[in-house]
N, C-alpha and C positions, 0 to 999 in steps of 0.2 A: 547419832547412835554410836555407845562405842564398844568395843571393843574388849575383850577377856584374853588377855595373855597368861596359856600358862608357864610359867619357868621349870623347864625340861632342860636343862644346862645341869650338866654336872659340876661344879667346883675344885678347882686342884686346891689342895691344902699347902703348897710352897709357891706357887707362884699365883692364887687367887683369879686363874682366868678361867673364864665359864666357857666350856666343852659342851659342845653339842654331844645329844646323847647317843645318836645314832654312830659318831664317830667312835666313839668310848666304846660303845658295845662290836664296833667293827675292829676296831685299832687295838685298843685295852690302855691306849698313852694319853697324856695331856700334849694337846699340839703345839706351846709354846714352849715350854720346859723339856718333854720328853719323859716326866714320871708318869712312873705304871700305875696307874688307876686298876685296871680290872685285870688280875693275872690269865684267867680262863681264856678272858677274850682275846690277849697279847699275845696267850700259847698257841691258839687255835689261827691268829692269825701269821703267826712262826709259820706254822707246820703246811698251812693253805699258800704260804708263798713262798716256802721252801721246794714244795713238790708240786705245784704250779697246778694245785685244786681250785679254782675261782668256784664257787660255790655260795656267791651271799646273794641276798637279797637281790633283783635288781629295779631299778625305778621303772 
């Protein structure tokens, strides 16, 4: 039996490594490089750990 992977990886466009999506929509960065993928997300997580709001999701 196999198996259906879907690819939910993001892409950074300068350094080509696939980001987990959950990270991207937590972080807003690419974790090998450090470019900003998602500004919304990077501002939101600025501001939640500037003033020490933990507020995501949690597993």
């Amino acid at each position: 039996m196999k198996k259906e992977y879907k690819n939910e990886n993001v892409i950074c466009p300068d350094c080509k490594y696939q980001n987990h999506k959950e990270n991207v929509e937590r972080y807003g960065t690419c974790k090998l490089c450090g470019r900003i993928l998602d500004e919304k997300s990077k501002f939101n997580y600025e501001m939640f750990k500037k003033l020490n709001l933990w507020r995501y999701k949690k597993r």
